[in-house]
N, C-alpha and C positions, 0 to 999 in steps of 0.2 A: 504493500500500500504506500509506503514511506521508500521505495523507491529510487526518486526521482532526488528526493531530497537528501537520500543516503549519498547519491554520486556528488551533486552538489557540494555535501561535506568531503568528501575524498579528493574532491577537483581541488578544492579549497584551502584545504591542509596541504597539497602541493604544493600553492603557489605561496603559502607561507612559507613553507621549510624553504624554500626557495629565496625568498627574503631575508631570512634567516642565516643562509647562508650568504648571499649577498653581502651582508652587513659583515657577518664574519671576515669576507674576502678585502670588505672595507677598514677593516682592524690589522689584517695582518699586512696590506702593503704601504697604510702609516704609521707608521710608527711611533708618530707624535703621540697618542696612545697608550704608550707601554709605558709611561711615567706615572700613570695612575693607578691608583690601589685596586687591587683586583676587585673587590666588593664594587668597589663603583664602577667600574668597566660588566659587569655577570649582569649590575642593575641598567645600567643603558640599554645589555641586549632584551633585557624583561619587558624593558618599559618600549623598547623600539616595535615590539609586538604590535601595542596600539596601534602606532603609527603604521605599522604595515597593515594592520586591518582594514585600517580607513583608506588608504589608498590603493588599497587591491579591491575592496568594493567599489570605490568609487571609478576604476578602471574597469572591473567585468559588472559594469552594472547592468552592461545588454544579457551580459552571458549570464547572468544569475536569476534576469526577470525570465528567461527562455527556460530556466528550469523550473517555474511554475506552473508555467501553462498545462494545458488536460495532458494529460497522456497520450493519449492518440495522435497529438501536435508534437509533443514530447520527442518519441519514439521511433517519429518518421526517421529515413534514411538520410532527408536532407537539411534535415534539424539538427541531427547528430553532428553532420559535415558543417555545419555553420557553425557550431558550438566549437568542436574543434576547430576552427579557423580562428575566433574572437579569442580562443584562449593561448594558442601559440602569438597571435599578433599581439596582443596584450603583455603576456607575459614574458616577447622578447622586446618591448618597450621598456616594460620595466625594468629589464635585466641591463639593455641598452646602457639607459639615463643612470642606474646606478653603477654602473663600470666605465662609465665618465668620468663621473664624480673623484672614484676611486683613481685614477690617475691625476684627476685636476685638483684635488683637494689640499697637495701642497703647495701649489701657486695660492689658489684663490683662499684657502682656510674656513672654506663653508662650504654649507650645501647650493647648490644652484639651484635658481627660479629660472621663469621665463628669459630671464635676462642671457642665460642661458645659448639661446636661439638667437639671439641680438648679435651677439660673440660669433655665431657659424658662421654670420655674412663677412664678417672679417678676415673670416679663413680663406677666402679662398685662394687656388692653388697653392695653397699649403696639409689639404688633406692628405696625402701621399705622403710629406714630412712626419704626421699625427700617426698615421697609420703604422712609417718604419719604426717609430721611437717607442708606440706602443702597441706591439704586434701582439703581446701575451694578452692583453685587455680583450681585443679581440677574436684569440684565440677563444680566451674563457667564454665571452659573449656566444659564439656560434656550438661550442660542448655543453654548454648549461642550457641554452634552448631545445639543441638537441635531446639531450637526458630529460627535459620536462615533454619535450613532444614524445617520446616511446613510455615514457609514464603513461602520461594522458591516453595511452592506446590503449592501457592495460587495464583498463576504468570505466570500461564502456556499457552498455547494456547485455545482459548474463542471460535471463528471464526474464518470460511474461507473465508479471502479477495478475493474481486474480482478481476477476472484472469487481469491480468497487460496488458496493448498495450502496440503498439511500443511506444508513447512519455514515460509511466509511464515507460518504462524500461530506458529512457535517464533519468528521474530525482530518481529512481532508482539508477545509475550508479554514477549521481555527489550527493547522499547524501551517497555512500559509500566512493565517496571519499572525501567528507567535515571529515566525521565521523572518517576518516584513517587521516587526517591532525589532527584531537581535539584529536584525542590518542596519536599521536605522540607528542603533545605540553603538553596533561598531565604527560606523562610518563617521558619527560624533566623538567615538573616542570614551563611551560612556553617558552617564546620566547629568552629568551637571546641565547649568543653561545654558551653556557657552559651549560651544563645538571643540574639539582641539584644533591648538594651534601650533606652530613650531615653537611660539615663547616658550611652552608648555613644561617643553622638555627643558627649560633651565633651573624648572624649581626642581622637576621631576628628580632631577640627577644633579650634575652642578653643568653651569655655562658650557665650560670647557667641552664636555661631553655632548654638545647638544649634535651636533653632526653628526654621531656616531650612532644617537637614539635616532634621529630623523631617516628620513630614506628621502632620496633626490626628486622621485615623482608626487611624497605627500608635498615636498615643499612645492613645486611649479603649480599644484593644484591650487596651494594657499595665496600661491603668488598671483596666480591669478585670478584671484578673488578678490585683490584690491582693486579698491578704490582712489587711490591715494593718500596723503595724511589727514590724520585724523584731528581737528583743532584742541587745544592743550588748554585747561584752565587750570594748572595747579598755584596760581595765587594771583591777587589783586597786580595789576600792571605796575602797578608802583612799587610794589615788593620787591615782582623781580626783574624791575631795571635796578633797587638795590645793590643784587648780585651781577647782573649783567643787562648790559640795555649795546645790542647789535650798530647801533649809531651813536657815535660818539668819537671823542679827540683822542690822541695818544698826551698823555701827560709829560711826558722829552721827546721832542727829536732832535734830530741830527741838523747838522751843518747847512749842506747845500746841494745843487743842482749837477749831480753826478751821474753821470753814465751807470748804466745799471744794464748786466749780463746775465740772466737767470739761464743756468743749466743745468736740465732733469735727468737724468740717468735710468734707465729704465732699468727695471729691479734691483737696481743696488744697494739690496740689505744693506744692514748696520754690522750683521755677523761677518760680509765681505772684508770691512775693512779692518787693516792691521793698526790703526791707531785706536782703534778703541778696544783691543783687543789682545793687548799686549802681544804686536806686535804679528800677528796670526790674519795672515789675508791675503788677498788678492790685488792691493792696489797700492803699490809702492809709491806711484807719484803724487797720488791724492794724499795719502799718507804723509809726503810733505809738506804739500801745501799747506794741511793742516796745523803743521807746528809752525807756519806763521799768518795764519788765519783767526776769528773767531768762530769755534765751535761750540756748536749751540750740544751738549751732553746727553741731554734728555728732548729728542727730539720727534714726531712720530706720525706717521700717515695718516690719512682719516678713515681709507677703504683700503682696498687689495686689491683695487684693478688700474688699470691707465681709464677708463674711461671713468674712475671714480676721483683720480689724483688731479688732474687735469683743473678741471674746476674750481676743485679745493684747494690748488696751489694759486692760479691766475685769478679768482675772482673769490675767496675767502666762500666756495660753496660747497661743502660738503654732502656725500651720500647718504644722509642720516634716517634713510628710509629703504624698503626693500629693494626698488627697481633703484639703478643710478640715476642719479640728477638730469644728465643729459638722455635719457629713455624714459623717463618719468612724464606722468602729465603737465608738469610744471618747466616743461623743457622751453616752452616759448617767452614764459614770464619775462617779464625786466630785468636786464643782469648790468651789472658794472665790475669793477674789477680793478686790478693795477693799470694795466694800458689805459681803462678808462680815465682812471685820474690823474694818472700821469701827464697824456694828452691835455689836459683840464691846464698841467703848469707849464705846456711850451714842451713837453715833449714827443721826440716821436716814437713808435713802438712796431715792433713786427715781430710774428710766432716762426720758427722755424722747425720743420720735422721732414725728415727724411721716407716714412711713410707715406702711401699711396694718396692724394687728395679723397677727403671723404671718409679715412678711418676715422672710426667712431666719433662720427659727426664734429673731429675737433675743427672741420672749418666754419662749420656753423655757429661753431659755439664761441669762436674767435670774434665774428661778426656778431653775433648778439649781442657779446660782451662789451662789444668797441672797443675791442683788446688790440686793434692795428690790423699792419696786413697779415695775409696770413701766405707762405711758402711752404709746400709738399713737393713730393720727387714731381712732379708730373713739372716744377721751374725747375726742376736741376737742372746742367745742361748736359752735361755727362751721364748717358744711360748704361755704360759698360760698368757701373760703378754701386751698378742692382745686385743685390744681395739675391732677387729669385725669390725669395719671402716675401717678407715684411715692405722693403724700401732697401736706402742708401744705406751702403758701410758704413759703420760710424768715422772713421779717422777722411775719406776724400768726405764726409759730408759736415764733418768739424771742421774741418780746412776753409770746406766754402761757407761755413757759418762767419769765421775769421773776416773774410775778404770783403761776404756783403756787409758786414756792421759798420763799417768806412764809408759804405755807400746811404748810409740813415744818419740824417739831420740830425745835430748835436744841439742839443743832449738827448740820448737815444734809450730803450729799454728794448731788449733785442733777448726773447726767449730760445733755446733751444731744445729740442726735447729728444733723446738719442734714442735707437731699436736694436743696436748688435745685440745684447745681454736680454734678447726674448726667444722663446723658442720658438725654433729650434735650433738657436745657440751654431748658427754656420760663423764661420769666420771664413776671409779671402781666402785664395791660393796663396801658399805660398806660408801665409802667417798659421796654418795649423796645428803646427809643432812649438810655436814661438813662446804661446804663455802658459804659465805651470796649469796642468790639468785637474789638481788636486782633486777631490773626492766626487764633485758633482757636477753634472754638463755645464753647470752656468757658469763653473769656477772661470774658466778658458777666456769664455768672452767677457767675464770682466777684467781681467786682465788685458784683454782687447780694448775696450773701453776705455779704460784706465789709460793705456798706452796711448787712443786716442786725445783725450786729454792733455799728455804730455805738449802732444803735437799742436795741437790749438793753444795751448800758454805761449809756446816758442813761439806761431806765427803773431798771436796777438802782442808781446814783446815789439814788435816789428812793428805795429802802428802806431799812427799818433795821436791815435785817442787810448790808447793802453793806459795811460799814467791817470787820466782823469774817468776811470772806472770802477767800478766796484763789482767785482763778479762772488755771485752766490749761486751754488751748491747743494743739491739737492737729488731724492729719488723721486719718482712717481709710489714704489711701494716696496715694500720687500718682495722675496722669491721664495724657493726652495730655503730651508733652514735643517742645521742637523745637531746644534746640542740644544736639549731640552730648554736652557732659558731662552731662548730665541722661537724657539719651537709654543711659551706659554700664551695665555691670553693676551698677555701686555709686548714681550718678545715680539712676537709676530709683525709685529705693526711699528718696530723701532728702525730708523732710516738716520744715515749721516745727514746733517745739515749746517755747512761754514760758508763763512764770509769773506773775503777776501781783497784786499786793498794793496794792490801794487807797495811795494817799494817798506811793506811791515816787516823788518826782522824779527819779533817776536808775537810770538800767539795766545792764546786768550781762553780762556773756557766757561761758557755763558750755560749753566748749571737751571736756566730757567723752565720750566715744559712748556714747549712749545709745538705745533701740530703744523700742516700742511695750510691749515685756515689763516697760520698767524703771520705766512706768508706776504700778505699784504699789508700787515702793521708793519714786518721786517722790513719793506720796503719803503713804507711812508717814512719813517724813524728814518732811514738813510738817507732821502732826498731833502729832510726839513717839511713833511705838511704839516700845517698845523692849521686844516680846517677840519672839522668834523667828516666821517667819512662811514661805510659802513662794513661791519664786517661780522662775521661768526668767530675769529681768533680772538685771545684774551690775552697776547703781550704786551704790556707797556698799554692796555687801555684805559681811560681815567675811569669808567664805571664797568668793572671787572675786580669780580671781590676776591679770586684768586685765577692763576693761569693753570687752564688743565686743556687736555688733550681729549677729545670724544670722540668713539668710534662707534658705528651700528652695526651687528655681527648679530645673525641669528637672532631676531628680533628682538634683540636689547641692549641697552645701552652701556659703554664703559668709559670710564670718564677718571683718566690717569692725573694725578695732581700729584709729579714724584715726591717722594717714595710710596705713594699711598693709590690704590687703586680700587674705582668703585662700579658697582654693577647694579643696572639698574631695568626693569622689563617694561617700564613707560608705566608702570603702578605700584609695584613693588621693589624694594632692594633685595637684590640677588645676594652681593659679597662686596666684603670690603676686605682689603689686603696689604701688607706694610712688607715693602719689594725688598731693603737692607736685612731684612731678617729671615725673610721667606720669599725667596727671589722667584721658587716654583709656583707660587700663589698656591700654595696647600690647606692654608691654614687661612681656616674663614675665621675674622673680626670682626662679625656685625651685631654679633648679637653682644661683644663685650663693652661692659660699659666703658670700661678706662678710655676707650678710645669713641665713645659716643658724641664729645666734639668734632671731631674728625669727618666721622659719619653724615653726620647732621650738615653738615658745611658742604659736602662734596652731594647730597642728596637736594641741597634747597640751588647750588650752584647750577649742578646739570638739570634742573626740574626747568630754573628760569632762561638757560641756554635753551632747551628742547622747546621750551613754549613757544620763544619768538622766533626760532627756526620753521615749527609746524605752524604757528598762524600765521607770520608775515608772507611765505608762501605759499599758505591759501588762498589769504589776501591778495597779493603779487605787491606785498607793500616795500619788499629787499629792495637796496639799492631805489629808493624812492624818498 
């Protein structure tokens, strides 16, 4: 009688174990991982459960209603044949999107959304590259579909039950509707009011872990259920301009009307370099520049992508929501930014990237900003000098970064944003063997990088706007990471960031926290503004009640105020952490009181940062 609905649970329990192991295969090629206590790694796979139930129903939800239907609809030959189709095409989606993940998860440090699919159009002809570098991923992919499709055969219809009476059709009817209540309650994740969400998994387990409980299709599903942000009213407007008010003066600046050189380095962790690092790295030249530069110590991204960094560097906009800024609904708003204000004192400004015109709409986003012109490979003029990826080599496209800056009205603001140090990590002919390969693809090309650099100081030495510039230093995000404090919540997200003034013999160490946002105070301070201006960073602002760094990972908030770091899910605190003593963030301090000033201050700080971030961008009041 119960039939139908016995296969059901057997089809079912497949695509779990399935999931299950998935997540497994997602734990043993991170590693980042293995630094936690086994008890909370056993309770992520428990609590990951959930989460695959609700996204395996919400994926065979055709294949699940087809198993209610009569019998006689049931039973057909070509019922059977549909069933099996939805459930191998299903379930090698799933398998798919979570063996993505599983390779991208040390770049990006999350689960992917839709944003996701934003990324694929970037790719291209670079699939071929994805494909040699991670041939095992989809090995697995086509064995694990396989193994689920010769399961599913063996699951099929055995016998024919006998024909149903009237009572058996009345308990027939209430075990489809028992079975339409246990779907409903899986697919929510349970009985509460509120559906599961990815936040979910942060109280569930700790933060850290929330990627490892989630599965990559429940997130795109959540993701695509947004809306956009949600407006913030956690206290009177007055309050919290108190703590922080987004428009406002810096209380010192600088001198005067100097050439300003921003250069972004694409992934170059903080763990790359050897000056912070006693001496353990990849980038010997930066390395000195540093020791007569000012480096900023505690320095730190706001996202983990280039189309996250971008923003957050040139216009003080950070990702502080699921989709990026620049793919989000709010992508047309009013934006301003450095170039803009810059322009505003007599200067002139221009973006430079070696990248195809059109990657991740950084020309759009130039132009929105009034950030200047904007330059991609498609002005190079030399096309032998195509990496085949991405764009321009880094070192000929640093070279021509050097040459045009001569050619922009002085006093000038001339960005440049580098590509060698992305994957897949090709370097020239010739220089493949040149820089030390140490433990992981990226090491090489930043050594490439690096060396690129060398090469742009010598030629800009050579001009005569060198002496009256200022060049700052910087990542778009970290990359790959391989010892555990680099590998933690706070880790993750730490990036070199120095300053640099021709003709300093000695160097400086600016111990302040500083983020990707505060970008644009760093720069006002150096030119002399001293009009009001607006921004999301907290350096040197007159209404900023402390400078802290905020990132949005995993639907919740982290808001580093060195040594102390706090975790927040936009209702609740997650954790609070004191980095000198417990550098691995192990040891939660939220609930102690000694340190409940602490708490209290980094809780009302990012409460009044988040509000005017999520309203004024509702509003489109930023930069107005």
């Amino acid at each position: 009688m119960f039939m139908q609905f016995e296969l059901l649970g057997k089809r079912f329990g497949l695509a779990l174990l399935a999931a299950t192991l998935l997540r497994l295969l997602f734990f043993i090629f991170n590693t980042y991982f293995l630094q936690f206590p086994v008890a909370d790694i056993l309770g992520a796979f428990v609590y990951g459960i959930l989460y695959d139930v609700s996204a395996l129903i919400y994926l065979h939800s055709l294949f699940i209603f087809i198993h209610l239907l009569p019998y006689g609809v049931f039973k057909h030959k070509i019922t059977q044949l549909v069933l099996q189709f939805l459930f191998v095409f299903f379930q090698g989606a799933f398998t798919l999107f979570n063996l993505l993940d599983t390779g991208y998860f040390p770049i990006s440090g999350r689960r992917s959304g839709l944003d996701l699919f934003l990324m694929a159009k970037e790719l291209d002809g670079m699939k071929t590259a994805y494909l040699l570098d991670y041939w095992y991923l989809f090995v697995l992919l086509f064995s694990l579909v396989w193994i689920q499709y010769k399961a599913y055969q063996k699951m099929g219809i055995r016998s024919e039950p006998k024909v149903a009476k009237a009572p058996h059709f009345v308990w027939q009817l209430v075990a489809r509707l028992v079975l339409v209540a246990l779907l409903i309650i899986g697919v929510r994740g349970g009985v509460q009011l509120i559906p599961l969400n990815t936040f979910d998994a942060a109280r569930q387990t700790r933060p850290e872990l929330v990627s490892l409980v989630v599965n990559t299709p429940f997130n795109m599903i959540i993701s695509s259920q947004q809306s956009g942000l949600s407006e913030r009213n956690y206290m009177p407007e007055a309050q919290a301009a108190h703590w922080f008010r987004p428009k406002t003066q810096l209380h010192e600046v600088g001198k005067g009307k100097r050439n300003i050189v921003l250069i972004v380095v694409e992934s170059l962790g903080k763990e790359y370099c050897g000056f912070y690092n006693k001496g353990k790295g990849y980038t010997p030249f930066l390395d000195s520049l540093m020791g007569c530069s000012e480096v900023f110590t505690h320095a730190y991204a706001n996202g983990k992508k280039s189309i996250e960094g971008i923003p957050a560097i040139l216009s003080s906009m950070p990702s502080w929501m699921q989709t990026p800024y620049l793919s989000s609904y709010y992508q047309s708003n009013y934006l301003g930014g450095i170039g803009n204000n810059l322009q505003e004192v007599g200067y002139s400004a221009a973006f430079y990237h070696g990248g195809k015109n059109g990657t991740m709409s950084f020309d759009n986003f130039i132009a929105l900003s009034n950030a200047g012109n904007y330059f991609g490979s498609n002005e190079y003029p030399n096309k032998a000098d195509l990496d085949g990826n991405w764009g321009v080599f880094d070192k000929p496209y640093l070279a021509y970064f050097a040459n045009e800056l001569g050619k922009l009205p002085a006093p000038f603001f001339g960005t440049v944003f580098t590509l060698s140090s992305h994957h897949p990590y090709t370097l020239p002919v010739g220089d493949e063997n040149k820089y030390p390969k140490g433990t992981l693809p990226i090491h090489a090309t930043i050594g490439y990088a690096d060396d690129a650099l060398r090469q742009f100081f010598h030629l800009a030495t050579q001009q005569s706007w060198y002496d009256e510039t200022t060049f700052i230093i910087t990542a778009d995000h970290s990359a790959d990471n391989e010892t555990p404090y680099y590998q933690s919540n706070q880790g993750r997200f730490e990036i070199p960031l120095l300053k640099y003034v021709p003709n300093t013999t000695r160097g400086s160490l600016n111990e302040t926290t500083v983020s990707h946002a505060d970008m644009l105070n760093i720069v006002m301070h150096e030119i002399g503004y001293n009009k009001p201006f607006y921004s999301f960073g907290t350096y040197l602002k007159k209404e900023a009640a402390m400078p802290v760094a905020i990132q949005f990972q995993d639907r919740y908030f982290q808001a580093i105020h060195w040594p102390w770091v706090y975790q927040f899910d936009g209702e609740n605190a997650l954790g609070l952490y004191q980095l000198t003593q417990d550098s691995l963030m192990r040891n939660n301090l939220l609930f102690d009181e000694k340190y409940a000033g602490m708490r209290d201050s980094l809780a009302h700080m990012t409460k009044a940062v988040v509000q005017w971030y999520s309203n004024d961008i509702i509003a489109n009041k930023a930069y107005r």
